[in-house]
C-alpha positions in Angstrom: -10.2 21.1 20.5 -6.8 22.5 21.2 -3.9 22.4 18.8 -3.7 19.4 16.3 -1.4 16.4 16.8 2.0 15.9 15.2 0.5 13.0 13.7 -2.1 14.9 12.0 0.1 17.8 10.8 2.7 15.2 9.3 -0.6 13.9 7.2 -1.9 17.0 5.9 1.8 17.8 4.7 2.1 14.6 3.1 -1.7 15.0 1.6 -0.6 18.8 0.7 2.2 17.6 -1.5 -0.3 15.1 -3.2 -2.6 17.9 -3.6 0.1 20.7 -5.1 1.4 18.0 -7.3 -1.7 16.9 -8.9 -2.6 20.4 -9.2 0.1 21.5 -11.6 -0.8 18.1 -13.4 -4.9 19.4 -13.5 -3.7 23.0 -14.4 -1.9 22.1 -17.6 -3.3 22.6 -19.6 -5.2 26.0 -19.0 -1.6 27.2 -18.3 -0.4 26.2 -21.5 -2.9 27.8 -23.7 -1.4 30.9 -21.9 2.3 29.8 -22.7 3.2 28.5 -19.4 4.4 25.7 -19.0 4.7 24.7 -15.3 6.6 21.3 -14.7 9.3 20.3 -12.7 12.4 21.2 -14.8 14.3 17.9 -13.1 12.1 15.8 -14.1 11.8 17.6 -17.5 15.3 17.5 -18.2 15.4 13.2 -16.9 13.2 12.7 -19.8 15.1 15.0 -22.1 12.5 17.4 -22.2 12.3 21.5 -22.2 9.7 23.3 -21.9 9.7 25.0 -25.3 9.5 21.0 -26.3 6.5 20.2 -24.2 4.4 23.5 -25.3 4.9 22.1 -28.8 4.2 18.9 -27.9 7.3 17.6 -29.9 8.0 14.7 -27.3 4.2 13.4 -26.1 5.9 9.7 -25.0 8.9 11.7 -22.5 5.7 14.0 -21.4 3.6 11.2 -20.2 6.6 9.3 -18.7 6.8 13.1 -16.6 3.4 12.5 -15.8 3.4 9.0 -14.5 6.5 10.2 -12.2 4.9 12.9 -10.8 1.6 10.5 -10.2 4.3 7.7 -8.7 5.6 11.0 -6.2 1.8 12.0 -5.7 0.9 8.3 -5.0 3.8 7.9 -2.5 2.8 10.6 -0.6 -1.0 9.7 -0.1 0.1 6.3 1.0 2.3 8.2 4.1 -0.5 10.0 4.8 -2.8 6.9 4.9 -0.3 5.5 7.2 -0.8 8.3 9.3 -4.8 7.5 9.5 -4.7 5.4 12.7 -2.7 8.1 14.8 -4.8 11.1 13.7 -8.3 12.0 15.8 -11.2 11.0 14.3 -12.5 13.9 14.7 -9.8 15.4 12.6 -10.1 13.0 9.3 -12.7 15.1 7.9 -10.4 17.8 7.0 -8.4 15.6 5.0 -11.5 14.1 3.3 -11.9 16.6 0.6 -8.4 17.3 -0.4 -8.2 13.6 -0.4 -11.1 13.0 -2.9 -9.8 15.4 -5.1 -6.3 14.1 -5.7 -7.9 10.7 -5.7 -10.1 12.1 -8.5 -7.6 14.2 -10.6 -5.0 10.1 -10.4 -8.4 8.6 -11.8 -8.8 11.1 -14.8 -4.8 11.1 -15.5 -4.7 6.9 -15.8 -8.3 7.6 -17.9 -6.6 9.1 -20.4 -3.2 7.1 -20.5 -1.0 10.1 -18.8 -2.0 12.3 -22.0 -1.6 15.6 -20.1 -3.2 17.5 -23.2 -6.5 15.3 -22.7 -9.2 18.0 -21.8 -10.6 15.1 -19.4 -8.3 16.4 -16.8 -10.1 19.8 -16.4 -13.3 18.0 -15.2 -14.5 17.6 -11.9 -14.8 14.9 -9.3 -19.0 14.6 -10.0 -19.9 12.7 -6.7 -17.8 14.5 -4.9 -20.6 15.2 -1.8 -21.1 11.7 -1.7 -17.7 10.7 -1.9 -17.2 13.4 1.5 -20.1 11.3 3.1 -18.9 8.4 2.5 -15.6 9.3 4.1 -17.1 10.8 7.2 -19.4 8.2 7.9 -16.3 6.0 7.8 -14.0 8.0 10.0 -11.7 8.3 6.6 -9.5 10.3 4.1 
């Protein structure tokens, strides 16, 4: 197979931001019942926000406007990686199916719920998840 393309590695980076920023966004609330509170502190302190505010939920508009930023950053960088699609080997795209479909999922539960990042909807996951791999396969997609 030999080493991957440039093309290919730019698109997992851009996918692996999606993935690591959606993550903290999935992981809130876990974290939180353990007193963490794990946001980006710029974006915190744009909205006026700290975290001793957010982990008393003293602010729940500025939180979700810090949620629909870091989904606007997430979104940005799945749509470079989509860009990418056309340059990277077909046989490759698999590998970026199921980090894909799990981002994709994790956006579809945070607009669910409004950007309420105390919604316990978050923590659930993607249920056709298989199928959503097959699909992608059979298509030559991510």
């Amino acid at each position: 197979m030999g080493s991957p393309t440039t093309e290919f590695v730019k698109a997992a980076d851009e996918l692996g931001s999606a993935y690591a920023i959606m993550n903290v966004i999935r992981s809130f609330l876990p974290l939180l019942a353990m007193g963490i509170v794990l946001l980006p502190l710029d974006l915190l302190g744009l909205h006026s926000l700290t975290p001793d505010r957010v982990y008393n939920r003293k602010d729940p508009v500025a939180v979700t406007h810090v949620v629909k930023d870091m989904v606007q950053v997430a979104l940005t960088h799945i749509r470079t990686s989509r860009e990418l699609s056309p340059s990277v080997p077909r046989s490759l795209r698999p590998c970026l199916a199921a980090p894909a479909s799990v981002v994709e999922n994790i956006i579809s539960n945070v607009k669910k719920v409004n950007y309420n990042i105390y919604d316990p909807v978050l923590q659930k996951q993607h249920p056709f998840l298989m199928w959503s791999l097959l699909a992608k396969r059979f298509l030559g997609r991510y």
